[in-house]
N, C-alpha and C positions, 0 to 999 in steps of 0.2 A: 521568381515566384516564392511567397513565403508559403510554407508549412506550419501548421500552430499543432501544437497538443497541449491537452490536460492531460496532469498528471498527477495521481492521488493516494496518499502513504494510507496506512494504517487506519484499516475500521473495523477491524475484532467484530466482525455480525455475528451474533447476535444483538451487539453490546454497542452498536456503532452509535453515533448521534445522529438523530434525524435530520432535526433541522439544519446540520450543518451539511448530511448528507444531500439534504433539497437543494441545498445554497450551490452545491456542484453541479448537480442535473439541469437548472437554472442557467450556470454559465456554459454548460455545455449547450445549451439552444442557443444562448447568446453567441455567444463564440464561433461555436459551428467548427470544433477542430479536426485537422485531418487526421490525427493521431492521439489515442489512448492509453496511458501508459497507470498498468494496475505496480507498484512497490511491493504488495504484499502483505499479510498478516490480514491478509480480508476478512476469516476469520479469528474469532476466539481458539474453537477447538478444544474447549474445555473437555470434554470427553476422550479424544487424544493424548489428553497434557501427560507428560511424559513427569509430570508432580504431582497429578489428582491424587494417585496412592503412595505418595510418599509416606512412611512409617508405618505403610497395611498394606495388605497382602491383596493384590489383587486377583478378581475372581476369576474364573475360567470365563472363553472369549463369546462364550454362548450368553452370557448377561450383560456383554459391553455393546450389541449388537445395535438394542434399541435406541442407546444414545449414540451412536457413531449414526444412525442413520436421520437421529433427530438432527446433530450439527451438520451433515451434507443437508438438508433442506433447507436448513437454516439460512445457511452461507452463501447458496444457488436462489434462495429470494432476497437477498441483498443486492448481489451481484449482477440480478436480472431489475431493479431498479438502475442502476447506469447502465444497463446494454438498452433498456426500453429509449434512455434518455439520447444515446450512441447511435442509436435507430436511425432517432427522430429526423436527425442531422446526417445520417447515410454516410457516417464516420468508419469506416471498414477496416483500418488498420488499427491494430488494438496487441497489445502485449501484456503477457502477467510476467512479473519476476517473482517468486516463488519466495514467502519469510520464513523466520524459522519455527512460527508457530503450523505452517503449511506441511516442514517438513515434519511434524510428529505423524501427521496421516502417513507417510513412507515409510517412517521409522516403524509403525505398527503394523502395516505390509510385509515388513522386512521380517519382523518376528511373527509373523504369521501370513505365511506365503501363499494359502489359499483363500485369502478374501480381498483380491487383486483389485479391485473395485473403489476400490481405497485411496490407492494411487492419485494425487491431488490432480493430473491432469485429465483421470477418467471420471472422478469424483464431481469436478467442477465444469465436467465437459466443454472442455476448454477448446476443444478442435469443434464440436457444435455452435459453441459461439462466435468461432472467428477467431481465436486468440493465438499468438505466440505462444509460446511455453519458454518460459525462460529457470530454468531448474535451478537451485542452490551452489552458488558459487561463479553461476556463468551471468558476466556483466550483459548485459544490453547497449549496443551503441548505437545513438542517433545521429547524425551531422558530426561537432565534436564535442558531443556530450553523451558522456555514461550512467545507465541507470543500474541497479541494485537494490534490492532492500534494504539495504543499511546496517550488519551484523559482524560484518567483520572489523572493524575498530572503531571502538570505545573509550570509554572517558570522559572526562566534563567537558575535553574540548576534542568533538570526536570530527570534527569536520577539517582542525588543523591533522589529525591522525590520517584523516583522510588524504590529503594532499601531501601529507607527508610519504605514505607509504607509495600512491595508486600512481602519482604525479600526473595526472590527467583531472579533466572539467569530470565533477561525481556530481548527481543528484541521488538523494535516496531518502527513508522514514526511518521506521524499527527506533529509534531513539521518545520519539514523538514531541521533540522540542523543535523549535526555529533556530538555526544557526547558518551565517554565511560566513565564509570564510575564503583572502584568494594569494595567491602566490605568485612566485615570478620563477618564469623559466629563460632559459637562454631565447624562445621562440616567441615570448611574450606571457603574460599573464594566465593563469586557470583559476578556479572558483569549487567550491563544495558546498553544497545548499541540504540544507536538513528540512523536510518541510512540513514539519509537524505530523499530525493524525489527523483521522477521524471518530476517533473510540468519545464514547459517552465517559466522560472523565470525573463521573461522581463515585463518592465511596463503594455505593452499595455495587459498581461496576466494575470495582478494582480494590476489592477487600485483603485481597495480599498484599497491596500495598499500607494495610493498618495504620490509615491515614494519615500518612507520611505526604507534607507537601512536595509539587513536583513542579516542573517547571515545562510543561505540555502544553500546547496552545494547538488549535484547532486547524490547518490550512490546508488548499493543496497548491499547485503550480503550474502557469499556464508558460508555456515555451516557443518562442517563435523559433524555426529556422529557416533561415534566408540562402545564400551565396556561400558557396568553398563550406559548409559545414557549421558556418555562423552563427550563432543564437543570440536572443534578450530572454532575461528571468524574469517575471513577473508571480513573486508568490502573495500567495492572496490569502490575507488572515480573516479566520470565522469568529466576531464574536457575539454572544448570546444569538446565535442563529441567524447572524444578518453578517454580511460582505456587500464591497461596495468593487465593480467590475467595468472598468471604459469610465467610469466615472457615473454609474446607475448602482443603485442599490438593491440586493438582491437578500430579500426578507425567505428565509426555510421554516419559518414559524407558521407560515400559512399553508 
């Protein structure tokens, strides 16, 4: 019997791209997967950002309140467009791996240990939705492949980094480019797949990057597994809001 998931990097909500994000909720009806698997950095967290007051003095925790509660709304109405979609399809196995924009909400728990609430897994009520908790640093493994958000090695060529270090089949985001990469072991062949984002990749979205070109492309990744832990990759790129899925095209502009 095969097993299918979708599997989806990087959508910084508030900041996420729509259409690209429809293009998923789309193939998740088509699809109909057993499994869900979130990478992480679902949201921005700007209000968290552990840089918002770099070079100022930040203010006491009683004026950080009203944005720390704007970005959990924020990121729980993203998030509740793919569980609506997740629903649909009576998809019930679902995992988050936790990015490192996730872990600023901890970090700010940690220095402030009375607004517990904060905590990404009671923040994103993640056991209300059904979700795994997959916490910072701990892999996810399905069949014989591993997930991650994608933060532990880096470089231009972070996918050879990957296979170098992990020596196991890696999927992951946090980078937000496309990269495949595969290797040979005494056992046979592994692979490491980067699979882009979902983040709205225009400047006014990403003004720290001072419009600095990048090499980001839009996708997520649908995963069969079959027999003994087996899998096929199939990563599916968004562009201007449209993917093509079984060979049907799936328009998120509408």
């Amino acid at each position: 019997m095969v097993k299918r998931a979708i599997v989806t990097p990087d959508k910084h909500f508030p900041y996420a791209e729509i259409p690209a994000v429809k293009v998923v909720c789309k193939a998740i009806e088509l699809v109909k997967p057993n499994i869900y698997i979130d990478l992480g950095d679902t949201g921005e967290w700007h209000e968290f950002s552990k840089h918002k007051w770099r070079g100022r003095q930040k203010p006491p925790l009683e004026y950080l309140i009203d944005g720390f509660d704007r970005d959990v709304k924020n990121v729980n109405a993203g998030m509740d467009i793919f569980d609506e979609a997740l629903d649909k399809v009576n998809c019930k196995e679902k995992y988050f791996c936790e990015g490192n924009h996730e872990d600023w909400l901890n970090l700010m728990v940690d220095e402030h240990p009375y607004i517990p609430q904060y905590r990404v897994k009671t923040a994103l009520k993640l056991d209300e939705r059904g979700y795994e908790y997959y916490p910072m640093g701990k892999y996810l493994e399905v069949g014989k492949m591993t997930f991650y958000h994608g933060h532990h090695y880096a470089g231009k060529y972070h996918t050879a980094a990957h296979l170098r270090e992990l020596s196991c089949n890696i999927m992951y985001g946090h980078h937000h480019d496309l990269q495949q990469m595969s290797a040979k072991k005494k056992d046979g062949p592994i692979g490491a797949w980067s699979i882009g984002c979902l983040k709205d990749m225009s400047h006014e979205a990403n003004t720290w990057l001072r419009r600095r070109k990048t090499r980001w492309s839009h996708a997520f990744a649908i995963v069969d597994f079959y027999d003994k832990g087996r899998f096929t990759v199939d990563v599916v790129q968004i562009i201007d809001g449209k993917a093509t899925v079984w060979g049907q095209l799936i328009d998120g502009n509408k």
